[in-house]
C-alpha positions in Angstrom: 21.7 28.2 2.2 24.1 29.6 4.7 24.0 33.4 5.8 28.0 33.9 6.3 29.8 35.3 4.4 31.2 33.5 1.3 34.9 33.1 0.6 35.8 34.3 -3.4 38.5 33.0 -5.0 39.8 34.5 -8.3 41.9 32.4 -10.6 43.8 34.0 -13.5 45.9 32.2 -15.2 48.1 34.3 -18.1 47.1 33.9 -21.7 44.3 31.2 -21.9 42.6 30.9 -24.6 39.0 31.0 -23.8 38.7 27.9 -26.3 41.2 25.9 -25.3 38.9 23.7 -22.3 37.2 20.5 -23.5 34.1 22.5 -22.0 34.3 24.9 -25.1 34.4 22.1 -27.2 38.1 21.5 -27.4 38.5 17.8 -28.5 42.4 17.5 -27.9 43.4 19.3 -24.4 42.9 17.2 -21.6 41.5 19.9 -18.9 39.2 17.6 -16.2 39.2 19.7 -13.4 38.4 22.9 -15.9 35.3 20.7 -17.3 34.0 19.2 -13.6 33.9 23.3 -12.7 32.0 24.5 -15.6 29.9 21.6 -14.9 29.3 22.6 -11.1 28.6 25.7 -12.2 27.9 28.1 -15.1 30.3 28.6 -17.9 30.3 32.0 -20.2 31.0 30.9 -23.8 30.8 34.6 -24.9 33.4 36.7 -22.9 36.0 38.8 -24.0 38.8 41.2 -22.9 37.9 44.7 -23.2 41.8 45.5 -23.5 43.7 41.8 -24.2 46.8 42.3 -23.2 48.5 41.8 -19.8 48.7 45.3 -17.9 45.3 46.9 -19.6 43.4 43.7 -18.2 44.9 43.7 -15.1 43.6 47.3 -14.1 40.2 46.7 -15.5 39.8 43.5 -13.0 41.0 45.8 -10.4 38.9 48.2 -10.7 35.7 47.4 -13.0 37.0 50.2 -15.5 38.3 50.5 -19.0 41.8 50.8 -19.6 41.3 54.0 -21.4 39.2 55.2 -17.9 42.2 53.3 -15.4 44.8 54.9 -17.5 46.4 51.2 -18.1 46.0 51.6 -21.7 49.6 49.7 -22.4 51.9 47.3 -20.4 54.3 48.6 -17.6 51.9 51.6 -16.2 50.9 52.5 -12.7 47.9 51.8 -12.1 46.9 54.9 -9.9 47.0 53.6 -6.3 43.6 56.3 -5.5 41.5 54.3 -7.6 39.0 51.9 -5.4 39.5 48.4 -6.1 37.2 45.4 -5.5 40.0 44.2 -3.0 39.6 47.5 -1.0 35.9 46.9 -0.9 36.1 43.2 0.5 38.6 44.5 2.7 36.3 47.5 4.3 33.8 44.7 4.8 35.9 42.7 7.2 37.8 40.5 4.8 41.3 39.0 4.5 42.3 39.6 1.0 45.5 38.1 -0.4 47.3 38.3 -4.0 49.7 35.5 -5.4 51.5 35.6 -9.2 52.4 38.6 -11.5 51.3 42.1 -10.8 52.3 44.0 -14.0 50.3 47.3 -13.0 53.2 49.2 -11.4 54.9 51.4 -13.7 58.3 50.5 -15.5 61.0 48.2 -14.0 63.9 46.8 -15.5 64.2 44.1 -18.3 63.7 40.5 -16.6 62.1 38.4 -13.7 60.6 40.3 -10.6 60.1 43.7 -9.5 59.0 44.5 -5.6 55.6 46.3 -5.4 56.1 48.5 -2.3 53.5 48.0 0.8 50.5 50.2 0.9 48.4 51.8 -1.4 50.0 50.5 -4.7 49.2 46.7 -3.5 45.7 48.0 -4.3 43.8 46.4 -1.1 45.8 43.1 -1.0 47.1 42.7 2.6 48.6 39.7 2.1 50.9 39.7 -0.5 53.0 37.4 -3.1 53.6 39.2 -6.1 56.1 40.5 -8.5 56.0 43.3 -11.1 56.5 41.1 -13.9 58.1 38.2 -15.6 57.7 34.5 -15.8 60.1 31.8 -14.6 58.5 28.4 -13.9 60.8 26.4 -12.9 63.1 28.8 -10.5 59.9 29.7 -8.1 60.8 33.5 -6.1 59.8 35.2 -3.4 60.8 38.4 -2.1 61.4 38.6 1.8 60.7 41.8 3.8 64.2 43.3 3.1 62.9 43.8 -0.5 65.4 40.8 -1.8 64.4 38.4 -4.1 64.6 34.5 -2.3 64.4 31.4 -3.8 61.6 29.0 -2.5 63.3 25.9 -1.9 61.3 22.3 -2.2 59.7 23.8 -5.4 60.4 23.3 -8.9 57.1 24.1 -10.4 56.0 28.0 -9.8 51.9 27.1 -10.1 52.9 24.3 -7.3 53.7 26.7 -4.8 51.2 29.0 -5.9 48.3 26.7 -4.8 49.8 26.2 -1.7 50.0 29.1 -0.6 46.4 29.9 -1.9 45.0 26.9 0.1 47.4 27.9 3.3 45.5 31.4 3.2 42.3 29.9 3.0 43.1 27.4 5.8 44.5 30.4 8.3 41.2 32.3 7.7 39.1 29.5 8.3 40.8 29.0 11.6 40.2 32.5 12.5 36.5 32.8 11.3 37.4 35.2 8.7 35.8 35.3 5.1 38.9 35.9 3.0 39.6 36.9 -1.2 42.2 35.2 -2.9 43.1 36.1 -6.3 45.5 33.0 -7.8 47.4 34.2 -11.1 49.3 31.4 -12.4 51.9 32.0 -15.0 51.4 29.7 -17.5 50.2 29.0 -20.5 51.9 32.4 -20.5 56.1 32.6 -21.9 58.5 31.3 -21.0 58.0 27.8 -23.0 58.3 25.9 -19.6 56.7 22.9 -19.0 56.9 19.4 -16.9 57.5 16.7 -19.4 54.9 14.6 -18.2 52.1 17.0 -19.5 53.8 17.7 -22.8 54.0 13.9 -23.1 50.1 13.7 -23.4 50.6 15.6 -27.2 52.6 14.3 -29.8 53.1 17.3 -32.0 53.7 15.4 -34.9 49.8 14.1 -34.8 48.3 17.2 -33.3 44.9 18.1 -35.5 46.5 21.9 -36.5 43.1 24.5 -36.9 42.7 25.4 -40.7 43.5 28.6 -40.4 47.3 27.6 -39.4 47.4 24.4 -41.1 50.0 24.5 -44.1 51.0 28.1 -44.0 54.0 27.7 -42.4 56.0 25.9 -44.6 59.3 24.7 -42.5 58.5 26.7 -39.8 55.1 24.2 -39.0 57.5 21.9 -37.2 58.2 25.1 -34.6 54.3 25.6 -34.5 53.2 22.2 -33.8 56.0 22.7 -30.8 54.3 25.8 -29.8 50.8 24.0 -29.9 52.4 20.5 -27.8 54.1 23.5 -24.8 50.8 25.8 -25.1 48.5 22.4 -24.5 50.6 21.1 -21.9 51.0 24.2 -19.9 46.9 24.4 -19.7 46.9 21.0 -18.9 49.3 21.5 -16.6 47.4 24.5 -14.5 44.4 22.1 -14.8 46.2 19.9 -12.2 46.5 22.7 -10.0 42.7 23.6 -10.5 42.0 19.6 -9.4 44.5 20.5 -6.1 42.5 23.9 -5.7 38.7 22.0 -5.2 40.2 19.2 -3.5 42.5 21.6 -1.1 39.1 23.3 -0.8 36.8 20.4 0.1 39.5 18.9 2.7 39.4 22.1 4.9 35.0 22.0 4.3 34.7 25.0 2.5 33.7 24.4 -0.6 30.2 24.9 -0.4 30.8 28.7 0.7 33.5 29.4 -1.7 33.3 31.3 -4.9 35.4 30.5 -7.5 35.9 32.1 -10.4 37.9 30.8 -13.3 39.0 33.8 -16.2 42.1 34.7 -17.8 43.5 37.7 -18.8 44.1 37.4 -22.9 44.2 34.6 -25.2 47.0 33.8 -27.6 47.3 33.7 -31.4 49.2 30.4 -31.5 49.8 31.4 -35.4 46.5 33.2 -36.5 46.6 35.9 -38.3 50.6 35.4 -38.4 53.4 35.6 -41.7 55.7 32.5 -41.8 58.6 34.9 -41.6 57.3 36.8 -37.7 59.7 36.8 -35.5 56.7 34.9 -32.8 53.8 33.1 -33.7 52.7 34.0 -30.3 50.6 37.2 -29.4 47.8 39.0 -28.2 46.5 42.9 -28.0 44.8 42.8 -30.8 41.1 42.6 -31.9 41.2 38.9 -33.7 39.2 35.9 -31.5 42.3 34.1 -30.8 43.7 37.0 -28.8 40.5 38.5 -26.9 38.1 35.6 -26.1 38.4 34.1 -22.9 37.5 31.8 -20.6 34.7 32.6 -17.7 33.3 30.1 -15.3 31.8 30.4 -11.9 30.8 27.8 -9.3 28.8 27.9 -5.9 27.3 25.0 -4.9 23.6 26.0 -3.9 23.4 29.2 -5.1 24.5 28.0 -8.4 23.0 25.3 -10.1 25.2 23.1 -12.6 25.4 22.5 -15.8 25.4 25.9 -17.3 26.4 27.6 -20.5 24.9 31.2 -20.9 26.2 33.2 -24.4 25.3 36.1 -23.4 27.7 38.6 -23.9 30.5 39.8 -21.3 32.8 42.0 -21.2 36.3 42.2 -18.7 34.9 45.1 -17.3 31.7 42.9 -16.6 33.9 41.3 -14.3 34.2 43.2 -11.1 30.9 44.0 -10.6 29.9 40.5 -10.8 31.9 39.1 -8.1 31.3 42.4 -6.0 27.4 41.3 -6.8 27.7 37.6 -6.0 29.8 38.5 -2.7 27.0 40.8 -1.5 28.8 44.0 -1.6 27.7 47.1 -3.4 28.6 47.9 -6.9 30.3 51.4 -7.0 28.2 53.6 -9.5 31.6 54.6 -10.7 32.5 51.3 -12.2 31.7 50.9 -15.8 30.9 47.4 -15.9 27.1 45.5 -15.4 26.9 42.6 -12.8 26.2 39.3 -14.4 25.2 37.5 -11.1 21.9 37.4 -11.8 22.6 34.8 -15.0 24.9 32.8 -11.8 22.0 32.7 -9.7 18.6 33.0 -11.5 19.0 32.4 -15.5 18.6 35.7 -16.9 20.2 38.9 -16.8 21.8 41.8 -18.7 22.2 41.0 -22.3 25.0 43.7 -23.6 24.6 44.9 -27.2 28.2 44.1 -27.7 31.8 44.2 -26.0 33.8 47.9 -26.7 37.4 46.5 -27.1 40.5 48.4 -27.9 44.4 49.5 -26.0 46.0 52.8 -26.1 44.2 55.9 -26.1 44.2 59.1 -28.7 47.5 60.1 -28.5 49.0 56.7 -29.8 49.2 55.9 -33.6 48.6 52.1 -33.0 45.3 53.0 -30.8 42.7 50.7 -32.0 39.2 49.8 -31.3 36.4 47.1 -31.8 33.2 46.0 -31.1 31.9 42.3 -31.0 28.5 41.5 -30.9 28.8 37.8 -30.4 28.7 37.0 -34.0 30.4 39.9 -35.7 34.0 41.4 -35.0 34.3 45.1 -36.5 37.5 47.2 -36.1 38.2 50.0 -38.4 41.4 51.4 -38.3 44.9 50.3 -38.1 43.8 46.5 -38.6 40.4 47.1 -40.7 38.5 43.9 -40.2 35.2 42.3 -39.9 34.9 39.2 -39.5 31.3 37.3 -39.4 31.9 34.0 -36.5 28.6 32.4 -37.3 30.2 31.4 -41.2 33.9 31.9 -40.3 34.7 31.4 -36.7 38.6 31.0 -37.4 38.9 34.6 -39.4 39.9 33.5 -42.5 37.9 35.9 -45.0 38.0 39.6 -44.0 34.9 41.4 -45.1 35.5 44.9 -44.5 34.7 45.6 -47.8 32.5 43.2 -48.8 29.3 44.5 -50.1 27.0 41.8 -48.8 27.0 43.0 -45.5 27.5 47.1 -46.0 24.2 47.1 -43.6 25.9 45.5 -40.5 29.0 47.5 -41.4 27.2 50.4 -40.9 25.2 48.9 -37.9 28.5 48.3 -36.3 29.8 51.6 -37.3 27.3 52.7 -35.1 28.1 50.5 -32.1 31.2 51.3 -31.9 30.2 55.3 -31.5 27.9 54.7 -29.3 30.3 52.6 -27.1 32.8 55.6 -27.6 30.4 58.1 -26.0 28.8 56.2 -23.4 31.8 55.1 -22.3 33.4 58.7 -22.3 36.7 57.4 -24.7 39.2 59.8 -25.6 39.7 58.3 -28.9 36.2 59.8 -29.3 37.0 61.8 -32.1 38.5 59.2 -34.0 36.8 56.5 -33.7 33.7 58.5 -35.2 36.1 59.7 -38.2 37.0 56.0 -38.8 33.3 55.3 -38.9 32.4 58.5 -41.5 30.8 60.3 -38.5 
């Protein structure tokens, strides 16, 4: 094993599905590259967004926090630019650190594409930087220049295109220089806008796509606009597994592989019609404490410190996150951060083995506030949506048994969770929480 310093880099694709990989057991999306890392490496079956929506998640990978801690506890806040970040950390340690793709963590801007995040202390440790506030166009790829003016990127007509070049350009400048370097990659898709290269959404024929049960005939004439959604969702993760494939090879070519990092998460899932009417405006969504929405995907590779051919269920959090790539890079932990380090499952096995994942958005101000816990087989949130859902009989949600007398015992066991995770995690929705729990 080599002393140096390894290179990390973070890819974060918007609004994958943790599910949706032929890794997790998806039979119908074509994802190679995704399965050939989880089988270099270790995959997380179990892992969920704390806060799954864009903004909330965003601060919590930033800073190893939850969103009601950050602040972020909606879309289109400022992420306070004194918090420490784990890109200020690898950057006190000597490394290049460099950002690519949405932003989304710097207050309100204007309806629409883009959004200049000023240099210094609200690009959060990134010296080298490519990205925008917010918005998604795919096919248009933007830049702005250092006049603060939005410039198209000629040559390109696919944004997650340019996005790994300029990923593998970084990494090919700081292995010139003898520099370790952080990269974090956020690709767009399978995020809106429904953009996609027709090749990919060639490879599924809507009309023969295997719908999940809990979607399948409830729809009525709106199923034809869902089996579209499913063929653009499917083609735009097989479409960012392409750019995983240019990634590792882009990776190998310039002979770092073997002292690179990569991680592989997302920031949300996406409903893709669960737990959706026939007459929403969307079946689309996320925010919300349903499996389709906070379960996503996790994998890590690092050839010799990693050995292959992982899964690990144990349970992780978002906020797990931080801490575990600060952990795996060699860097201390800030006692601060609210997260555990699961490098020691990477690299020996065995590790931490969380009780459950505290989820929830908005704090106790907000009428729409909710919270959850999931304890890898039950989903509990009392409140504004009132479920519990049990994954082992029902994985797809389909029977809510909130009130269900069979299982008053976990109820109450979760009940309990969920306080507990409100205290120890000092959650100003405190208060409520333990009235929604008959504390």
């Amino acid at each position: 094993m080599s002393n140096e310093k390894p290179n990390v880099l973070v890819i974060q694709p918007d609004q994958h599905r943790g599910t949706v990989m032929g890794c997790a057991g998806d039979s119908q999306v074509k994802t190679p590259n995704l399965d050939r890392l989880a089988s270099a490496g270790i995959r997380f079956s179990h892992c969920a967004s704390s806060s799954p929506v864009c903004s909330p998640f965003r601060g919590t990978m930033q800073t190893g926090l939850y969103c009601h801690t950050h602040g972020v506890d909606v879309n289109n806040i400022l992420l306070n630019p004194e918090l420490i970040t784990f890109a200020d950390l690898f950057a006190d340690t000597g490394y290049a650190t460099g950002y690519i793709g949405k932003w989304h963590l710097d207050g309100f801007k204007p309806k629409g594409w883009g959004g200049f995040i000023e240099p210094g202390p609200r690009r959060a440790g990134w010296r080298e930087w490519h990205g925008y506030q917010k918005g998604h166009e795919f096919f248009e790829v933007w830049d702005y220049n250092e006049n603060r003016e939005r410039v198209r990127i000629k040559g390109y007509d696919w944004e997650p295109t340019w996005h790994t070049d300029m990923a593998l350009d970084f990494a090919k400048r700081n292995r010139d220089a003898g520099r370790p370097w952080l990269y974090y990659l956020g690709y767009g898709p399978p995020h809106q806008p429904e953009q996609c290269p027709q090749k990919y959404l060639d490879m599924y024929d809507p009309d023969i796509f295997e719908l999940p049960d809990d979607v399948k005939g409830r729809f009525g004439d709106r199923e034809r606009e869902l089996r579209w959604l499913y063929q653009m969702y499917y083609g735009q993760v097989t479409a960012v597994d392409v750019e995983i494939g240019r990634v590792m090879a882009g990776l190998e070519e310039l002979g770092i592989a073997d002292n690179t990092i990569v991680v592989y998460v997302s920031d949300h899932g996406d409903k893709l019609g669960s737990h959706c009417e026939p007459d929403e405006r969307t079946f689309r969504g996320k925010g919300s404490p349903f499996a389709t929405a906070f379960r996503i995907p996790f994998i890590v590779r690092w050839p010799d410190h990693i050995k292959p051919n992982q899964v690990c269920d144990a349970l992780v959090s978002s906020v797990d996150l931080t801490p575990t790539i600060l952990d795996l890079a060699g860097l201390g932990i800030p006692d601060v951060m609210q997260g555990d380090s699961m490098a020691s499952w990477c690299l020996e096995g065995k590790g931490v083995e969380n009780d459950c994942v505290y989820m929830g958005l908005r704090g106790a101000t907000q009428p729409d506030g909710w919270r959850a816990v999931w304890d890898g087989r039950y989903v509990f949130s009392p409140g504004i949506h009132n479920v519990l859902y049990d994954h082992e009989s029902d994985p797809l949600e389909m029977e809510n048994l909130i009130d269900a007398p069979q299982i008053s015992g976990e109820k109450k066991r979760l009940a309990g969770l969920l306080v507990q995770m409100a205290e120890k995690t000092e959650d100003p929705m405190l208060q409520e929480v333990k009235g929604l729990c008959g504390v």
